[in-house]
C-alpha positions as CSV (number, residue, x, y, z in Angstrom):
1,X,48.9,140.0,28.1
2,X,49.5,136.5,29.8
3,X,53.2,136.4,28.4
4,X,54.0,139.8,29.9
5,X,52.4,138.3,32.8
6,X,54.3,135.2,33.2
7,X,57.4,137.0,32.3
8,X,57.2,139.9,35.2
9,X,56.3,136.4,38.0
10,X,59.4,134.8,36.9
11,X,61.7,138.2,37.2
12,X,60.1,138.4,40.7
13,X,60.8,134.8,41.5
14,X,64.6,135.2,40.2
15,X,64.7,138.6,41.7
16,X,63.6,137.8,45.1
17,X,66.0,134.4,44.9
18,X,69.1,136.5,43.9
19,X,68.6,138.6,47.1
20,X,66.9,136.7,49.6
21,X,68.3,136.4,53.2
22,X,66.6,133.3,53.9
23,X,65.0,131.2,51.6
24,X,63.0,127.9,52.5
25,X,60.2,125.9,50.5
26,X,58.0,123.2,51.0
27,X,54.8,121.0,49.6
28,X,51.2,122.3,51.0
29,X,47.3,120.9,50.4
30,X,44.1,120.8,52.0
31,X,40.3,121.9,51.4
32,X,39.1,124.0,49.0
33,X,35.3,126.0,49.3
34,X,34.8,127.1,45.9
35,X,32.1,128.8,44.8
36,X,31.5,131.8,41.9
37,X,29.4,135.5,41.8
38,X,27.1,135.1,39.0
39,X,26.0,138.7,37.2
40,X,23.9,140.4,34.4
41,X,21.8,143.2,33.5
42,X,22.1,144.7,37.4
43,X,21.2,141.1,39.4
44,X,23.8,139.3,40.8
45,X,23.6,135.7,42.9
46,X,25.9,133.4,43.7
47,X,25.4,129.1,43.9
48,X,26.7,126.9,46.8
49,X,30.0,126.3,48.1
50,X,32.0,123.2,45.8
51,X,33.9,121.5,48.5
52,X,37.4,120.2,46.1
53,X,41.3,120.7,47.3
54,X,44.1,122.0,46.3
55,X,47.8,120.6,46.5
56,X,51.9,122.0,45.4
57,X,54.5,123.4,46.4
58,X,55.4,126.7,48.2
59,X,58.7,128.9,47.9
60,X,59.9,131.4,50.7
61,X,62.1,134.1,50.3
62,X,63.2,136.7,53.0
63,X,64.4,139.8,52.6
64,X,64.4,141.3,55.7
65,X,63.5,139.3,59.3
66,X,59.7,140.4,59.1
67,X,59.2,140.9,54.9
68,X,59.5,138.4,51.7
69,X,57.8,136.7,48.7
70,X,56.1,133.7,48.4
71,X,55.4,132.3,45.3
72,X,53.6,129.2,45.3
73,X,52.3,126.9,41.6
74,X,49.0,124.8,43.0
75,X,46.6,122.9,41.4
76,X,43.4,124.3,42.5
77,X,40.0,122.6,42.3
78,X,36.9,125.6,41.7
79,X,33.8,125.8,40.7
80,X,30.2,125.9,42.1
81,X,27.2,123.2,43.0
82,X,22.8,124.6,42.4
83,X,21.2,121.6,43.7
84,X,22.2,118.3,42.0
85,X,24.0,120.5,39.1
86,X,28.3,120.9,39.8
87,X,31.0,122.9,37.9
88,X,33.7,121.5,38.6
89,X,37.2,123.5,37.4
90,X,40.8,122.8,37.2
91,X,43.1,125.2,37.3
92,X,47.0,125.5,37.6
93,X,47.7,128.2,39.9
94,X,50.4,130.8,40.8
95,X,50.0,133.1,43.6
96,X,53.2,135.5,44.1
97,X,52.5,136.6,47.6
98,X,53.9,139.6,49.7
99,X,54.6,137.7,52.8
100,X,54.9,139.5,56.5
101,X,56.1,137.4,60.0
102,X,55.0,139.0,62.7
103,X,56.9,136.6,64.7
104,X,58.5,133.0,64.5
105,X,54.7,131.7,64.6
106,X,52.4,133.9,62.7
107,X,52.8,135.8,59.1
108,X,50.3,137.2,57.1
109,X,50.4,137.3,53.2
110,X,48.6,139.2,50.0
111,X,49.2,139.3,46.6
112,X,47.9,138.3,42.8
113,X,47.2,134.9,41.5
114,X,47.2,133.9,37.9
115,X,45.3,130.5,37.5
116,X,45.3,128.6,34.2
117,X,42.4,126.6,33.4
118,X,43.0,123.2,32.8
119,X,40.1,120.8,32.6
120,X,35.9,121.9,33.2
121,X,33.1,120.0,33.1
122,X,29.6,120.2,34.4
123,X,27.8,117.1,36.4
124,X,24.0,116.6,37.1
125,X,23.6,113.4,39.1
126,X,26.1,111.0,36.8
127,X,25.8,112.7,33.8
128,X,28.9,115.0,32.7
129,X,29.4,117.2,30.5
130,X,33.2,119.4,28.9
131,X,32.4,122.4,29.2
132,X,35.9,123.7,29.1
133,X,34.8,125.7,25.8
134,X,32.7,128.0,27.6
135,X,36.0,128.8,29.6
136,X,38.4,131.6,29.4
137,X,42.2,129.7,29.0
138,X,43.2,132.0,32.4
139,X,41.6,133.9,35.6
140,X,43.0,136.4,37.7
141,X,42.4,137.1,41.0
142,X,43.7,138.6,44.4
143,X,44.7,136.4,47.3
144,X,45.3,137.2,51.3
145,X,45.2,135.2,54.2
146,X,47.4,133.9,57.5
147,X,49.9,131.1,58.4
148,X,50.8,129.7,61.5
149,X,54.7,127.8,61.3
150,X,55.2,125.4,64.2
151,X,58.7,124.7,65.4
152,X,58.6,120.8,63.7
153,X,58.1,122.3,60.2
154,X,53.9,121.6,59.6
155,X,52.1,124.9,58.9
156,X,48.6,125.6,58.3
157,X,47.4,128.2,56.4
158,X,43.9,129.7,56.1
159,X,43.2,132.1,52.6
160,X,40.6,133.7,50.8
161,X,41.1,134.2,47.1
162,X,38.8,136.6,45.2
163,X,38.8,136.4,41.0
164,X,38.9,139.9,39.5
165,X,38.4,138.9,35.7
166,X,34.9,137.1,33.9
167,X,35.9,133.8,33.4
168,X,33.1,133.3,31.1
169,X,33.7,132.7,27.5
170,X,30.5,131.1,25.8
171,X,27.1,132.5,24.1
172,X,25.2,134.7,25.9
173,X,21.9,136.7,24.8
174,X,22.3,139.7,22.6
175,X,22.6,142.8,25.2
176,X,22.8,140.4,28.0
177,X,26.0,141.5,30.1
178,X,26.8,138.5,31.5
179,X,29.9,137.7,34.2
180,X,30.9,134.8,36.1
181,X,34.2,134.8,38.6
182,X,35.8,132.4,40.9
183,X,36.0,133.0,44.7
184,X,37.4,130.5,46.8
185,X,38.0,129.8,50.4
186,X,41.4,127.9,51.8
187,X,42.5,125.6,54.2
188,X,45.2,124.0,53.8
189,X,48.1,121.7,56.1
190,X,52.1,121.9,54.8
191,X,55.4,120.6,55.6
192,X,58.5,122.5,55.3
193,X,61.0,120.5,53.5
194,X,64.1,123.1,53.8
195,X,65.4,126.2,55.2
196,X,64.8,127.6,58.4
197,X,62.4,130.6,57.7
């Protein structure tokens, strides 16, 4: 599933750079607000927001004047805080985004994200813990949110991202029908570094 998954993103990517009026790209990072939805048996809660950040690179491309992709890879720190307890995870990320300028300033963008787990550990007070184990190797989720481009090439982008598959992979309860999913909020600050859209 993950190979068919990473295959269609990089036909998009070579698609969309084949026939692209106007490509640009850039680097991007800022503040993350991670936190997760906990559920089992009908009860559902979620912990406090994980204050991390998340830093990469961004690609552009324009088909028309008003519609384009951008595809973005991230590192992306998630997770969740109850009290003094923290999970903090690591994941690579790619969001391929539908992108729509509404004019020179403003665009709004959508799509999928694929993230790919890469380090998780638990923390109470100094103590921590690798709990990667417990993890599933990927998560997907669904990504939308707004940019504003000024004329000197910063940005700033604000973005909700909402996981759509359990990331939980360790024992649970016989009969117990446990879930656990990422959300996280985005703000982030970036810097064009070429092309003009």
């Amino acid at each position: 599933m993950k190979k068919v998954l990473y295959t269609f993103i990089f036909l998009i990517a070579l698609s969309a750079g084949v026939f692209a009026q106007g490509i640009s790209g850039g680097v991007k990072a800022g503040l993350n607000l991670a936190n997760q939805t906990l559920s089992g048996n009908g009860y559902t809660s979620s912990p406090s927001f994980l204050p991390g950040f998340h830093a990469g690179g961004y690609l552009t491309l324009m088909f028309t004047e008003h519609l384009g992709l951008q595809p973005e890879v991230l590192y992306s720190g998630q997770g969740a805080k109850n009290g003094t307890y923290k999970l903090k995870l690591g994941y690579a990320t790619v969001p391929i985004l539908v992108r729509f300028n509404v004019n020179s300033l403003l665009s709004f963008h959508a799509g999928p994200q694929i993230g790919v787990l890469m380090s998780a550990k638990s923390k109470t007070g100094s103590s921590s813990t690798d709990v990667k184990d417990s993890f599933k190797s990927s998560d997907v989720g669904i990504a939308f949110g707004g940019t504003v481009d000024l004329p000197m090439g910063l940005n700033f982008t604000l973005r909700f991202i909402k996981g759509l598959s359990n990331i939980y992979d360790g024992a649970s309860s016989p009969g117990y029908d446990y879930t656990q999913k990422n959300y996280n909020i985005q703000i982030a600050a970036g810097y064009k570094l070429f092309g003009k859209k």
